[in-house]
Residue, then its C-alpha position, 0 to 999 in steps of 0.5 A: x654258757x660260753x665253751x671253755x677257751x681249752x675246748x675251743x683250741x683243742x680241734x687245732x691242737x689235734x690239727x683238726x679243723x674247727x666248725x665255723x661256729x666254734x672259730x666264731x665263737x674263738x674269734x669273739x672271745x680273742x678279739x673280746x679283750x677278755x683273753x689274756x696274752x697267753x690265750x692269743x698266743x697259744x691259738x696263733x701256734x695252735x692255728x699255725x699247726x695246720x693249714x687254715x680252711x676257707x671256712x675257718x678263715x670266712x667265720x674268723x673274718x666274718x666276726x672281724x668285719x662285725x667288730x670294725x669300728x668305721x675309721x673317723x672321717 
């Protein structure tokens, strides 16, 4: 079962960082078109609150780079 966005945002909003697979997991669900604006928001503040760590950013990059559509030649 997928966790909850709430449980998902909750290290960031204590300013802790996330375990790589828990930002992947965020990633996916924001870049997923399931999220609504308010949940795209709400982590932009919440990962504004804290420095980003190398590991956050390589796992949210990571899901970036599997989601990228080649562009049309």
């Amino acid at each position: 079962m997928p966790t909850a966005f709430a449980d998902l945002i909750a290290p960031l909003l204590d300013r802790r960082d996330l375990p790589a697979d828990s930002a992947r997991e965020l990633m996916r669900y924001l870049t997923s078109g399931e999220a609504a604006d308010a949940q795209v928001g709400a982590f932009g503040m919440a990962f504004r609150m804290k420095p980003a760590t190398a590991s956050e950013l390589a796992a949210m990059a990571g899901v970036m780079r599997e989601r990228a559509v080649a562009p049309a030649s």
